[in-house]
C-alpha positions in Angstrom: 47.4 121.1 61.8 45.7 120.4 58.8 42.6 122.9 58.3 39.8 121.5 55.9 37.9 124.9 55.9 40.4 125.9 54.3 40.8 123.9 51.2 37.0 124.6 49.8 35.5 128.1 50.1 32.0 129.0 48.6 31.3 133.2 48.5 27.6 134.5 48.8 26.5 136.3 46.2 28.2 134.4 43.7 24.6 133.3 42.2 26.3 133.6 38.1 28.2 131.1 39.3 26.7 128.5 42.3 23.9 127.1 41.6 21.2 125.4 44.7 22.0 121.4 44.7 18.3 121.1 44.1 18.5 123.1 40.7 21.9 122.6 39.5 21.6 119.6 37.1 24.7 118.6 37.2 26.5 115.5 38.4 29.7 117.0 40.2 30.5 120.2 42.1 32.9 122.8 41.3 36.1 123.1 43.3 36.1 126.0 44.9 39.0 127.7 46.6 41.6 130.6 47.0 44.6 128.4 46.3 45.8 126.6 43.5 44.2 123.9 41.5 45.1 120.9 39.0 43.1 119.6 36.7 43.3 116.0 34.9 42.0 113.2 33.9 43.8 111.2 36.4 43.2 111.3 40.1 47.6 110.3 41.0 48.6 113.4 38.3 46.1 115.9 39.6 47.3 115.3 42.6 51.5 115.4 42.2 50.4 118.4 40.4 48.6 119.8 43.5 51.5 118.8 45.8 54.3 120.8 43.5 52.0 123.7 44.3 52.0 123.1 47.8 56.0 123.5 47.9 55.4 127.2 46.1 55.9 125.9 42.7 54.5 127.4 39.5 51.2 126.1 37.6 54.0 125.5 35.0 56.0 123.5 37.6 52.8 121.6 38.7 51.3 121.3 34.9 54.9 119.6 34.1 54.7 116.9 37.6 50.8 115.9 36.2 51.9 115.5 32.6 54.9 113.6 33.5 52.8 111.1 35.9 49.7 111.4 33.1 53.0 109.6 30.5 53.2 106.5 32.9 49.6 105.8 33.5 48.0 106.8 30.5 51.1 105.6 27.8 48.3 105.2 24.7 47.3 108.5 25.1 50.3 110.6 25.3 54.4 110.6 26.7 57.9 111.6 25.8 57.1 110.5 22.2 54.6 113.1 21.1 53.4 116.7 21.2 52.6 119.5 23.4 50.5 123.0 23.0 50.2 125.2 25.7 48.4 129.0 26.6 49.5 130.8 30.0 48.1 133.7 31.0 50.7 135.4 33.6 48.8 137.3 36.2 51.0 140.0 37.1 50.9 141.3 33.8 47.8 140.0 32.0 49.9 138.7 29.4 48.8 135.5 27.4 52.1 133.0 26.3 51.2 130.3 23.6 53.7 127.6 23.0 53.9 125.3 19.8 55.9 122.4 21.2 55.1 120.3 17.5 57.8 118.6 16.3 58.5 118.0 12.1 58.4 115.1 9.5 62.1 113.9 9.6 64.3 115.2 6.7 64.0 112.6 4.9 60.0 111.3 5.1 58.8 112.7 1.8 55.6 112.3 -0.6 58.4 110.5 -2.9 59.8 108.7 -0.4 56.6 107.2 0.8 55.9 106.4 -3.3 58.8 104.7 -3.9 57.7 102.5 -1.0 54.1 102.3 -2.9 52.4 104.5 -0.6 49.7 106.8 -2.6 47.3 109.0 -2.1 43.9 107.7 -1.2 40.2 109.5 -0.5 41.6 110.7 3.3 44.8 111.2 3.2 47.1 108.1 2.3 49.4 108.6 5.0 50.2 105.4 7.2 48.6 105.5 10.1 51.1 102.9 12.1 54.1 102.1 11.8 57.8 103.9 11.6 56.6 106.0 8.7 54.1 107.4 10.5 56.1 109.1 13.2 57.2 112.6 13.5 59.8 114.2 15.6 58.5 114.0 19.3 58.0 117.9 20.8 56.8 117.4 24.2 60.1 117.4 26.1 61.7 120.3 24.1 57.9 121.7 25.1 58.0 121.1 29.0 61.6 122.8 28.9 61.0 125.8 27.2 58.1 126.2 29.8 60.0 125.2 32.9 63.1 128.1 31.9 60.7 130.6 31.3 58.2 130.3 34.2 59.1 127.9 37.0 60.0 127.9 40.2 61.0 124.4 41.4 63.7 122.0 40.8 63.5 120.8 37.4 64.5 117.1 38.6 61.8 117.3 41.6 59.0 117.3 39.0 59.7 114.2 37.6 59.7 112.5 41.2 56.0 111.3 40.9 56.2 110.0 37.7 59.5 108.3 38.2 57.8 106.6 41.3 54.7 105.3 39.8 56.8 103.8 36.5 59.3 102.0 38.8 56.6 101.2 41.5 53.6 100.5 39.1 50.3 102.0 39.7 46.3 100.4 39.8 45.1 100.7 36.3 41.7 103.1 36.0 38.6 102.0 34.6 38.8 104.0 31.0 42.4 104.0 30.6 41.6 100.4 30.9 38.9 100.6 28.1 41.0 103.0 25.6 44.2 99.9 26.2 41.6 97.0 25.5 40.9 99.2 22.3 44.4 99.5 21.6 45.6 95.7 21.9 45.2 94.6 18.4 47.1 97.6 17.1 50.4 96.6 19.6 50.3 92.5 19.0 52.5 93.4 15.4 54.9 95.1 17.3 57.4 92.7 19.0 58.2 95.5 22.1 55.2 97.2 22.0 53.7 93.7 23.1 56.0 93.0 24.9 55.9 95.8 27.3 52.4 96.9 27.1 50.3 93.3 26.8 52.1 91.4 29.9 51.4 87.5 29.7 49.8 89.0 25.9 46.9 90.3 27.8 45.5 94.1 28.3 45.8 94.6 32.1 42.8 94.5 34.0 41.4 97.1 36.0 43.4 97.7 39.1 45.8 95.7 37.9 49.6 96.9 38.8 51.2 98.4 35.8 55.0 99.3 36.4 56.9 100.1 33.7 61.0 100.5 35.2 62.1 101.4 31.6 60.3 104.4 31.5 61.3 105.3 35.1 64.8 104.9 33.6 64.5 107.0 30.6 62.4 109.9 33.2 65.2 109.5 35.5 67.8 110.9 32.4 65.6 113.4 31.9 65.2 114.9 35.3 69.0 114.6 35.4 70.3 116.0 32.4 67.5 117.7 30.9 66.1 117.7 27.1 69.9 117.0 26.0 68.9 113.3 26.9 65.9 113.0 24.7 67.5 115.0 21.7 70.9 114.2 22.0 71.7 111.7 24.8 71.1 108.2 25.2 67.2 108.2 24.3 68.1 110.0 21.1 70.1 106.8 20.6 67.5 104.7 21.6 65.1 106.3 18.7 67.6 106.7 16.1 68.4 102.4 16.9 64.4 101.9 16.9 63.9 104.0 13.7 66.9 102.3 11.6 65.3 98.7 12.8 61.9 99.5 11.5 63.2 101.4 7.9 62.4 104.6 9.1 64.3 108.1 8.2 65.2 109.7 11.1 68.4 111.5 11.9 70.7 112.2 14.9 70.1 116.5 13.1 66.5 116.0 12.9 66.2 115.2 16.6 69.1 117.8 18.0 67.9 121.0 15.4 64.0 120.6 16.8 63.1 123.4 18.8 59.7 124.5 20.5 58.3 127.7 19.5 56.7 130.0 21.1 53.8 131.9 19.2 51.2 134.4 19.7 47.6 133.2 20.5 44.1 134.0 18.2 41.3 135.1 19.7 37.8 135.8 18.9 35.3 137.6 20.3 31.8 135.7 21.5 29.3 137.6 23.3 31.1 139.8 25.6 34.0 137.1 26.0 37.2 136.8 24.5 38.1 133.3 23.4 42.0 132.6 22.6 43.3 129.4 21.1 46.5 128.8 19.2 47.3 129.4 15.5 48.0 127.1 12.4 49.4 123.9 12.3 46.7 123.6 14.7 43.0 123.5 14.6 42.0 125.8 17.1 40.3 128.5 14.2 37.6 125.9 13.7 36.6 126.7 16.9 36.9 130.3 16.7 35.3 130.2 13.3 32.6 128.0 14.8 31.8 130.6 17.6 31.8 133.5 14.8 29.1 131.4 12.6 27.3 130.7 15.8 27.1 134.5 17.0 25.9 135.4 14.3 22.4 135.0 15.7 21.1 134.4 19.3 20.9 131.5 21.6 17.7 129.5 21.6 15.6 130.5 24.5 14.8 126.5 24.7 18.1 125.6 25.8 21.6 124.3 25.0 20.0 120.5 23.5 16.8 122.0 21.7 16.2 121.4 18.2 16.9 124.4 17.1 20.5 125.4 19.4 21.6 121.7 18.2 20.9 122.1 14.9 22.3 125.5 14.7 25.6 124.3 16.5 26.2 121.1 13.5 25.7 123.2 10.8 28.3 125.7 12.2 30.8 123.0 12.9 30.5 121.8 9.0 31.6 125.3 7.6 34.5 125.7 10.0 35.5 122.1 9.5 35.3 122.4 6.3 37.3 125.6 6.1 40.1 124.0 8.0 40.4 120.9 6.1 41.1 123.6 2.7 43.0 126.2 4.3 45.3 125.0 7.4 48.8 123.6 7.5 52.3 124.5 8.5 52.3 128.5 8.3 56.0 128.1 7.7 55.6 126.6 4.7 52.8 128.4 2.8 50.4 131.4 4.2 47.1 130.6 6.1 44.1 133.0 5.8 43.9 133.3 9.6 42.5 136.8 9.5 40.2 136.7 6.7 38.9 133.1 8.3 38.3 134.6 11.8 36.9 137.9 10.5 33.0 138.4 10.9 32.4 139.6 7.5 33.7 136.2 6.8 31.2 134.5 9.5 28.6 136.5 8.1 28.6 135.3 5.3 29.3 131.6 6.3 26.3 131.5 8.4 23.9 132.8 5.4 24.3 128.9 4.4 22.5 127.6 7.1 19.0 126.6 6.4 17.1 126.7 10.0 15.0 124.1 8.2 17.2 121.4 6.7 20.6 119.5 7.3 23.3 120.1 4.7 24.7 116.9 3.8 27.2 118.4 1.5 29.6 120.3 3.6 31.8 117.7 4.6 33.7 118.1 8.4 37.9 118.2 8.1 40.1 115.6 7.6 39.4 112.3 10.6 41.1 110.8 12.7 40.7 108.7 16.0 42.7 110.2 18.6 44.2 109.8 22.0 44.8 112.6 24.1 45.8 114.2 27.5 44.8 117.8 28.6 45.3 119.5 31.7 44.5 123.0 33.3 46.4 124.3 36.5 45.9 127.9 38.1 48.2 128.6 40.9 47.8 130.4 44.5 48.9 133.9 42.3 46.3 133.2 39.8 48.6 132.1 36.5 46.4 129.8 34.2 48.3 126.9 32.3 46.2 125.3 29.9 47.9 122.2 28.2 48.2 119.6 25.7 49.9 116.3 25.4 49.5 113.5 22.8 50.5 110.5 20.7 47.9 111.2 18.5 46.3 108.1 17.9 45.9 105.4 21.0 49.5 104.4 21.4 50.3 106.4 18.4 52.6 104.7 15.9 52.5 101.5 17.9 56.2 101.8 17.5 57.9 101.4 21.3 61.9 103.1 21.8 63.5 100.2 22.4 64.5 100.1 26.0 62.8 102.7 27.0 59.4 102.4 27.9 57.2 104.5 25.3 55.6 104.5 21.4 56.6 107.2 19.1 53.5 109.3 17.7 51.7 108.3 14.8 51.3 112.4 13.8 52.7 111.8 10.6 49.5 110.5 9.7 47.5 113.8 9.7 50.0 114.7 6.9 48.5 114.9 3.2 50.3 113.0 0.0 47.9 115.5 -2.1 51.1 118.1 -3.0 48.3 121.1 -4.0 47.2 120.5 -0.2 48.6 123.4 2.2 49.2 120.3 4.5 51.3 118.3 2.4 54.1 116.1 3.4 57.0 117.8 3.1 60.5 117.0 5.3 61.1 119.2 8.5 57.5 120.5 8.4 54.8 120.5 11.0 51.7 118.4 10.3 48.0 119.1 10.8 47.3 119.2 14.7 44.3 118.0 16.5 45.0 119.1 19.7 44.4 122.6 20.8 44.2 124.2 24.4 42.0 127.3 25.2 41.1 130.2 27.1 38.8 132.5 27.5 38.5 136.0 29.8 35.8 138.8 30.7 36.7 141.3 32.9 38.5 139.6 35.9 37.3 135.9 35.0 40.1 134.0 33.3 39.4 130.5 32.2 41.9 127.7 31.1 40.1 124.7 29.6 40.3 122.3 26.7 38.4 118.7 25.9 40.7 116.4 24.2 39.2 113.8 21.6 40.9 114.5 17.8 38.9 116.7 15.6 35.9 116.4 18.6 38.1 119.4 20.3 37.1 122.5 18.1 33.4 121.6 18.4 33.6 120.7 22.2 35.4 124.0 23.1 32.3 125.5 20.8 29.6 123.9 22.8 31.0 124.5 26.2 31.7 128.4 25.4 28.3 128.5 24.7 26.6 126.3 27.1 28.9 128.8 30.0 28.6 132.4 28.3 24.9 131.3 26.3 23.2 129.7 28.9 24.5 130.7 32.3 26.3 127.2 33.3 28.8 127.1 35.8 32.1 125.4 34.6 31.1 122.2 35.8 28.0 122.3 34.3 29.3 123.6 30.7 32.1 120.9 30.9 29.3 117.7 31.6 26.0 119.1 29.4 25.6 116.1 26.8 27.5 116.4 23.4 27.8 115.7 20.1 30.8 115.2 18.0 31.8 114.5 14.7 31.3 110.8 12.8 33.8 109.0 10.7 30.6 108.3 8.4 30.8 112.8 7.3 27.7 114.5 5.9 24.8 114.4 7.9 26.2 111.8 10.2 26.6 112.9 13.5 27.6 111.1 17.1 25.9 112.2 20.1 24.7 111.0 23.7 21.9 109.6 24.7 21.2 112.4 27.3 19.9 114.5 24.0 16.3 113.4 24.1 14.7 111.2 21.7 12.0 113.7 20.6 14.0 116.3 20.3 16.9 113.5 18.4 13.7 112.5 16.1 12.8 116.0 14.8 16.3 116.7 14.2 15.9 113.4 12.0 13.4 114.6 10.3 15.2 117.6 8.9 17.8 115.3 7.2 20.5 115.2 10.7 21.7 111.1 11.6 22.7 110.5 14.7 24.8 107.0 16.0 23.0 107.4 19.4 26.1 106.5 22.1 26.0 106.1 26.0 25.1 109.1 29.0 28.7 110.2 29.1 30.6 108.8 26.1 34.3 109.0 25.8 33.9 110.1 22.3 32.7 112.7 23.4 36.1 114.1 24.7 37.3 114.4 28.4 37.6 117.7 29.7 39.0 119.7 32.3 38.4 123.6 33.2 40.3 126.2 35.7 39.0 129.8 36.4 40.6 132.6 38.2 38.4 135.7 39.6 41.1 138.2 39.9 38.5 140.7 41.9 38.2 137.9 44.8 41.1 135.7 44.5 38.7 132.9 44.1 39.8 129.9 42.1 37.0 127.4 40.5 38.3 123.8 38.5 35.6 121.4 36.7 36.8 117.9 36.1 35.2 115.9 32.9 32.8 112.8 34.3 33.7 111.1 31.1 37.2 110.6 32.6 38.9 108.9 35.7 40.6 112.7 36.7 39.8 115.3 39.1 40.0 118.7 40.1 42.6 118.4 43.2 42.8 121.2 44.9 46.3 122.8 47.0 46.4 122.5 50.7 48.9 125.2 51.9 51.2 124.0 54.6 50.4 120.5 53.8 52.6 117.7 51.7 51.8 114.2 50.9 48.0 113.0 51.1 45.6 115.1 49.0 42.1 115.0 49.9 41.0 114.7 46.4 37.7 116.4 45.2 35.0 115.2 42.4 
């Protein structure tokens, strides 16, 4: 028999962490419970995460299920065909894993290649942006495999079971994967099979529409099957070697069969009395890091997370470390990165000595731009293990560029690449570019926290305001995870994009010291859609936050109990 009491378990005393319903000021609740948890942007993946869980798998087993279902119903924002970073934190021992799962420019995609074809360098970064010479070596399978052998527990080919069903079967199309595909349209129409497979009757499907998509069922099927050999050396490395040779591109059966995941140590910084981790160069994470170090550097405002004087703090933070990371980070294989001299506080120090508490600085530009479609997840299991992950294409439906045949777009993550050869990010074959995407964590004492908010180079200075807004300001994770945000603008200097929640007086005096805001909606997507897990190793007690700016949950297990999850917002 089912038991609901079960599922959702609030302990007295826990006043850090509940807030009253009358005080909270927040939309949703926590989930609360002492079993496992999964964490995504999509109701269907949280859920086949939830349900590996409930057959004893791992949070890697059930952070593997969601992804997979998150590559059939969200196919512009991630897949087969691009990237994956991932922290664990393995309770037994306390010990944090970081995985680089980033794949490399082909061989043969060089700054003279792309000259001879009349490609230069520009103000950004001259890249393409679209297109077969935008796509690097896809990482996320390799990624998911290298997780799977080390820490799960269940059936490789059961994980892919969910996401094999919704693909053949189709599935109701959500409200802002709808929105981010409407976006996306234009961008496919170019691109005969891309069209053809993703704008039926040359429309964006509606909301609720069924989406099946059999040719990605068939290509997850392989996988589940044989295992990564399929993607890197099997019939889908056929299908991308045939796709890349139609389009003039430059990859090769070696650069697909040599890729290999690697596994890395994560950087951490210390913020208050927390420890934050994220991972190192190619990605961004040290902005955030560096952003936290600039921020410490003084105390919180006593007027709150969105006064004038905690906001204004928080930008001008975010333009040094941007700014840092746009000189200094790239492919640590290929030249060194000043991670320790960027991350030190001597450094901060003297960072944060450049903000005026009076007055914007328009000159301190953020990093390199890029719009960007993203999937992150967070999973703790019934032993407490925290998975925080992330999965994308980079761009919405990334190079545009569909594998012929089987039923998803290459990345476009080429184009964070540089054609600038003084720049530490440089083109170069078989090297790693720039990366966006970064998952988290954070820990004090016996509170361990997996989150991340995806959203291109929005995700340093979201993990930086919801750090804050949880250690700073007392918010629970739900709380941290909705508080209204601001993010970076195309526009650079003092441009910045934020939500309307921010209120207009306090918007207008930040005006007047030379800040400019493009004002967007309560709960923008631009903002970046987040998800959060936390494990108390004293109680047991596991807590997951689910982003409102998203169509996902926070699904929680139910021990003894398959099929139908109860679902929890």
């Amino acid at each position: 028999m089912r038991k609901f009491w079960i599922g959702i378990v609030v302990l007295a005393g826990m006043s850090s962490l509940l807030a009253g319903a009358e005080e909270r000021g927040h939309g949703r609740s926590m989930v609360v419970t002492p079993y496992g948890i999964v964490a995504t942007s999509y109701v269907q993946a949280s859920q086949a995460g939830a349900r590996v869980l409930e057959r004893g798998g791992s949070a890697i087993d059930a952070g593997i299920a969601a992804n997979a279902v998150l590559s059939v119903a969200e196919p512009m924002t991630n897949g087969m065909g691009g990237d994956l970073f991932a922290i664990y934190w393995e309770a037994k021992t306390g010990k944090l894993y970081g995985l680089n799962a980033s794949g490399w420019a082909p061989k043969g995609l060089t700054i003279e290649h792309l000259k001879a074809k009349g490609v230069t360098q520009t103000r950004t970064t001259g890249m393409p942006q679209v297109g077969i010479d935008s796509v690097t070596v896809p990482g996320a399978v390799d990624g998911w495999t290298k997780l799977h052998d080390r820490f799960g527990k269940r059936p490789w080919s059961e994980l892919f079971e969910p996401a094999i069903f919704y693909a053949e079967h189709g599935y109701g199309v959500p409200e802002v994967v709808q929105s981010y595909w409407a976006d996306a349209s234009d961008k496919l129409r170019p691109y005969a099979e891309s069209r053809r497979l993703f704008l039926p009757g040359d429309k964006t499907p509606a909301v609720g529409q069924v989406f099946r998509n059999p040719e990605m069922a068939k290509a997850l099927a392989l996988i589940a099957k044989d295992g990564e050999a399929a993607f890197y050396k099997g019939p889908i490395a056929q299908a991308i070697l045939k796709t890349s040779a139609a389009q003039g591109g430059t990859m090769t059966a070696e650069d697909l069969s040599s890729y290999s995941a690697e596994w890395v140590e994560p950087v951490s910084t210390k913020y208050r009395d927390w420890t934050v981790y994220e991972l190192p160069p190619n990605g961004d994470g040290i902005a955030a890091l560096q952003m936290l170090n600039i921020m410490g550097q003084s105390q919180p405002s006593p007027d709150g997370p969105l006064s004038v004087a905690e906001l204004h703090e928080r930008i001008e933070a975010m333009k040094l470390a941007y700014a840092d990371v746009k000189a200094y980070d790239g492919d640590p294989r290929f030249g060194k990165i000043p991670v320790t001299e960027l991350l030190s506080q001597e450094f901060a120090a003297k960072r944060a000595k450049l903000v005026d508490p009076e007055k914007a600085n328009c000159d301190v530009a953020p990093g390199a731009l890029g719009g960007s479609d993203t999937t992150y997840l967070s999973v703790v299991d019934r032993d407490g293990n925290v998975l925080s992950l992330i999965q994308s294409v980079y761009s919405s439906f990334g190079s545009a560029v569909t594998v012929e045949g089987e039923g998803f777009v290459l990345q476009n993550r080429g184009g964070l690449f540089s054609l600038d050869e003084k720049s530490p990010n440089a083109l170069a074959g078989r090297k790693r570019p720039f990366h966006t995407i970064i998952p988290a964590f954070m820990e004090r004492g016996t509170q361990h926290i997996g989150f991340g908010i995806m959203g291109g180079m929005n995700q340093p200075l979201a993990h930086a305001q919801f750090v804050s807004n949880f250690v700073d300001y007392g918010m629970n994770i739900q709380a941290a995870l909705e508080e209204a945000r601001f993010t970076v603008s195309a526009k650079l200097g003092c441009n910045i994009v934020i939500e309307s929640r921010v209120k207009p007086e306090v918007r207008e005096k930040l005006t007047g010291m030379g800040h400019m805001f493009d004002v967007r909606k309560e709960y923008s997507t631009t903002m970046g859609r987040g998800q959060v897990v936390m494990f108390d190793s004293a109680t047991g007690m596991k807590f997951g936050a689910s982003d409102p700016r998203a169509d996902g949950v926070a699904e929680p297990e139910m021990p003894g109990v398959s099929g139908v999850g109860s679902g929890s917002q």
